[in-house]
N, C-alpha and C positions, 0 to 999 in steps of 0.2 A: 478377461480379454487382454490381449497385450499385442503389441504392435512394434515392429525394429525395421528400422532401417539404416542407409549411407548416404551421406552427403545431400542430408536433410533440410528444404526448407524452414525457416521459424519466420517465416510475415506470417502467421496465422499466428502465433505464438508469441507474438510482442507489442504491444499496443502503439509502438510507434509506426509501424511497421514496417520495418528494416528487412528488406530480404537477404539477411543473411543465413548461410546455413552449418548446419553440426554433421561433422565427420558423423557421428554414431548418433540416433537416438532410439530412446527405446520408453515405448508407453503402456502403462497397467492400471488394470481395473482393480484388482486384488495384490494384498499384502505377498500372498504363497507366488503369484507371478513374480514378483521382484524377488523373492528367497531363490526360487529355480532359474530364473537368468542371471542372478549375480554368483549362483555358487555353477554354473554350468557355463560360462564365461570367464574363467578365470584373469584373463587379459584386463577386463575393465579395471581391473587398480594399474594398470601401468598407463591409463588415458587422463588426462584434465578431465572432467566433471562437472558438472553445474544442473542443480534441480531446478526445473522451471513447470510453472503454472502456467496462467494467462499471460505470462511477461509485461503487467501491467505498472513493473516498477523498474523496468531494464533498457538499459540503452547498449543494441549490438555496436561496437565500432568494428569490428570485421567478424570476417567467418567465426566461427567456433570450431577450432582444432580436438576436441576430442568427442565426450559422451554427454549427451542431454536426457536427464531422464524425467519423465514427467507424470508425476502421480495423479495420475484421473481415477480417482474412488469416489465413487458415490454414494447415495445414502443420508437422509435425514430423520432418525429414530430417538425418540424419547426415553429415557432410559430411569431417570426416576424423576420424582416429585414428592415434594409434600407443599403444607400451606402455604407456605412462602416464593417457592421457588420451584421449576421444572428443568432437568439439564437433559438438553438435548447434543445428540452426538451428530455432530456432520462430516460426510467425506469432504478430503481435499478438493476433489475434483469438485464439487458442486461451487455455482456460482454464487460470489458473495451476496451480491443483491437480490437473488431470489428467497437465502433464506431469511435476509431480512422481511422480507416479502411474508414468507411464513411465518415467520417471529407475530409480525404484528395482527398475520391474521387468525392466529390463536390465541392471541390476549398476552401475548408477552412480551416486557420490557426491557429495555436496558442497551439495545442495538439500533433504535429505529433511526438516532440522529446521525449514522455512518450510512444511510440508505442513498442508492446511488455511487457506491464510491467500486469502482472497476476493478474484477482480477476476482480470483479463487478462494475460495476458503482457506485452504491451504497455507496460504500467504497473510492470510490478516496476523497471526500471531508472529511472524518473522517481524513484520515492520512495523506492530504493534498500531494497526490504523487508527487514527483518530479523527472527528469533525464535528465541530458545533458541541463542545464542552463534553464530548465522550470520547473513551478511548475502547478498543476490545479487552483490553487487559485485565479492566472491571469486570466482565463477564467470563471469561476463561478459566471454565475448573481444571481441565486436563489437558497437552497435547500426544497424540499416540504415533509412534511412525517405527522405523527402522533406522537402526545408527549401522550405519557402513564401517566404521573403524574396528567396532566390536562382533559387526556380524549376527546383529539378534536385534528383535524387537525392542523398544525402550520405549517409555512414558515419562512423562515432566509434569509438575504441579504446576498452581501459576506462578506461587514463587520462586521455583527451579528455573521460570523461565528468562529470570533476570529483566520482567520489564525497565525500559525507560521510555523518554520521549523520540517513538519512534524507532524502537531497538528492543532487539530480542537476546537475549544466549545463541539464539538460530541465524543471525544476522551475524556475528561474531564468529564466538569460539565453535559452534556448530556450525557452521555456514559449509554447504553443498557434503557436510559429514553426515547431518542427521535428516533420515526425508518422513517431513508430515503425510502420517496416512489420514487421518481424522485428527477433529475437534470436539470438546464435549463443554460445551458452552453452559452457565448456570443463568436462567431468564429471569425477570423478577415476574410474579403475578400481580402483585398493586405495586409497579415501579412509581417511581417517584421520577416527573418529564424534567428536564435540562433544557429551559426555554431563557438560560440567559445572553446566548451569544449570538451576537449581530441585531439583524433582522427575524432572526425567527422566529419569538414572540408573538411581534405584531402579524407576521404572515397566519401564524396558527389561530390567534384572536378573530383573522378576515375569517376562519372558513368554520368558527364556530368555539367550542368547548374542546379542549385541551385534553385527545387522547391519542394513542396510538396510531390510527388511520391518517390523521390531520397533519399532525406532527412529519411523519413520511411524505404525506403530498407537498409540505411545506421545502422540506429538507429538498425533495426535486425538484421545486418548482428555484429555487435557490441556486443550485450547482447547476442545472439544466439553464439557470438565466447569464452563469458565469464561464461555465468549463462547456468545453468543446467535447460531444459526443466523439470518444474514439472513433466508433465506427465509420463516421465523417472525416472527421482531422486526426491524424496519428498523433498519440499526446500519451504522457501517461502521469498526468494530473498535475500537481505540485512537484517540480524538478528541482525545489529548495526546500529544505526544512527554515525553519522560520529561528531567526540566530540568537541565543541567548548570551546576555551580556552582563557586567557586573553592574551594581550602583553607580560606580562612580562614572563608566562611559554613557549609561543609561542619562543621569545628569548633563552630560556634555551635551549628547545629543538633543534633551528638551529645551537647550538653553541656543542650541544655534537653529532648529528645527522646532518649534511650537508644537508643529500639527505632528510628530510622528507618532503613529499608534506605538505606545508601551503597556505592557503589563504585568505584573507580579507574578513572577514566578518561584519555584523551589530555592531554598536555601539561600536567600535574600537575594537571589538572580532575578533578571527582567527579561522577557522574550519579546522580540521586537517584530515588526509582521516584514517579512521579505518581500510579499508584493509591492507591498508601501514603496520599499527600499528603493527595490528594480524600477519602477515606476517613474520618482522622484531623479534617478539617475536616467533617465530618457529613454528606455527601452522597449518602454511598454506601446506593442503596434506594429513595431519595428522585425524586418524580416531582410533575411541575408539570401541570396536563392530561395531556396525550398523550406530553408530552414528558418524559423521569427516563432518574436515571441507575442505570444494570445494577446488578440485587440482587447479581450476583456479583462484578464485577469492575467498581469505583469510574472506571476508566480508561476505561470504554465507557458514551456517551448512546445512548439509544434512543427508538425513536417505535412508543410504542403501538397506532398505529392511524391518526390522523387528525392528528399534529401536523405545523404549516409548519415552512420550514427558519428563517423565524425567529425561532420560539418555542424550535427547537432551541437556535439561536445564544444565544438570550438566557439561557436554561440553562447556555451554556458559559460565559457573559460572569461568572454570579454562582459560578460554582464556582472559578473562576480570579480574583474579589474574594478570595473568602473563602480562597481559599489564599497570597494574597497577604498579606493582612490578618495569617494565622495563623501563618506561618513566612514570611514576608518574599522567597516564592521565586514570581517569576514563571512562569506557564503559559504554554507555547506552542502552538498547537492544529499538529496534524498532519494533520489534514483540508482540505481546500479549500474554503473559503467563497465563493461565487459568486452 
């Protein structure tokens, strides 16, 4: 199935939901649709571009001047297995938290503590999602799509795919070059659960024995108590990556701030929690028109109703001053501003 138009809505298409719209866009079910509209359009390399899923990590600040394409492939087929492990292939297009959904209701491990987290399959490997001591990166055997510069299918390992925290090769040096058609994700069969972060131990302990099913209601019952249902509030979750700092600012900051969450991170870095940050710098509750940031969770802006992406933006410009200003630690937005 494929789908074109001009001067295209994306409120349906961005979790904030920004009614802005794209000169072009053009939507496909199958790999062979995108092969025959892009060699039968010659013109689309002389447009701006940008792949978009559920727009669950995007913030529009205006229209979209050129081509939006958006890979809706479906599909969730198992493709091998042995004792240890099952890898299953997912379309782009399928929803992330459904096949979490699936995952755990076939006995398999390794995703169930990202359940709940909004946007496409598509997209977990771009921004490498992570929550509650898991990241996808862990489980990613394959990504499959088309690279537009070469003109031909391509495939990536997970090592190819250059993870880091919250960063892909896709996010980068592929970014709107390569489009994910599918995932072919590696499950564990007797995973081993990731119940050290926060509360979610004790919430999995209330509703019994430590597996799969619990684990999931736990993880929702968590972000459903913190983060604002898109569907409700236009949001599109954590609009900060959480900032890593060296030792020695790490130090500084326990010595004038007691209470600030730190933690050990890679290569003798510390990552510091941004909510904390935003919070302690007064923001947290706090709304400018349409635009504020979540009464609950200081890490997530939101739009009330009627605000643009760049009144959004500009909310994020002064809460990343004032965290600057107040503990000397730069914010990085984890969003995509466009």
């Amino acid at each position: 199935m494929i789908r074109f138009s001009e001067n295209h809505s994306l409120k349906a298409h961005n979790t904030f939901g920004i009614d802005a719209k794209a000169k072009y866009y053009f939507e496909f079910t199958e790999l062979e649709d995108l092969e025959v509209f892009l060699n039968s359009n010659k013109s689309w390399k002389d447009e701006k571009l940008i792949v978009l899923g559920e727009g669950s990590n995007i913030l529009f600040l205006n229209d979209f001047d050129g081509l939006v394409i958006h890979p809706n492939v479906p599909g969730m087929n198992s493709v091998y297995e042995d004792r240890q492990h099952e890898w299953i292939e997912v379309g782009a297009g399928e929803v992330w938290d459904e096949f979490v959904e699936f995952a755990a209701n076939q006995g398999l491990g390794g995703i169930e503590n990202l359940s709940l987290i909004p946007g496409k399959v598509g997209a977990a490997p771009v921004q490498n999602i992570g929550a509650y001591g898991q990241e996808v990166c862990r489980v990613v055997e394959k990504v499959k799509g088309f690279d537009l510069k070469k003109g031909c299918a391509a495939e990536f390992t997970a090592d190819e795919c250059q993870f880091e925290y919250r960063n892909s090769i896709f996010k980068n040096y592929l970014k709107n070059r390569f489009i994910i058609t599918s995932v072919i994700f590696r499950l564990e069969k007797f995973p081993e659960f990731d119940l050290g972060y926060g509360h979610l131990q004790e919430k999995v302990k209330a509703k019994g024995e430590a597996n799969l099913q619990n684990i999931r209601e736990a993880v929702i019952e968590i972000r459903s108590s913190k983060l604002p249902d898109v569907k409700e509030l236009g949001n599109a979750g954590s609009f900060f990556k959480n900032p890593v700092v060296d030792k020695k600012l790490a130090d500084q900051l326990l010595v004038t701030s007691p209470d600030i969450p730190v933690y050990p991170g890679e290569e003798g870095k510390y990552k510091l929690a941004a909510g904390w940050l935003i919070e302690q710098a007064g923001w947290k509750g706090k709304r400018i028109g349409d635009a504020g940031v979540h009464e609950k969770q200081a890490l997530v802006l939101v739009n009330y109703g009627e605000a643009s992406g760049k009144e959004i933006y500009a909310l994020s410009e002064a809460v990343c001053n004032s965290v600057e200003e107040k503990f000397g630690v730069t914010l990085e937005r984890e969003v995509n501003c466009i």
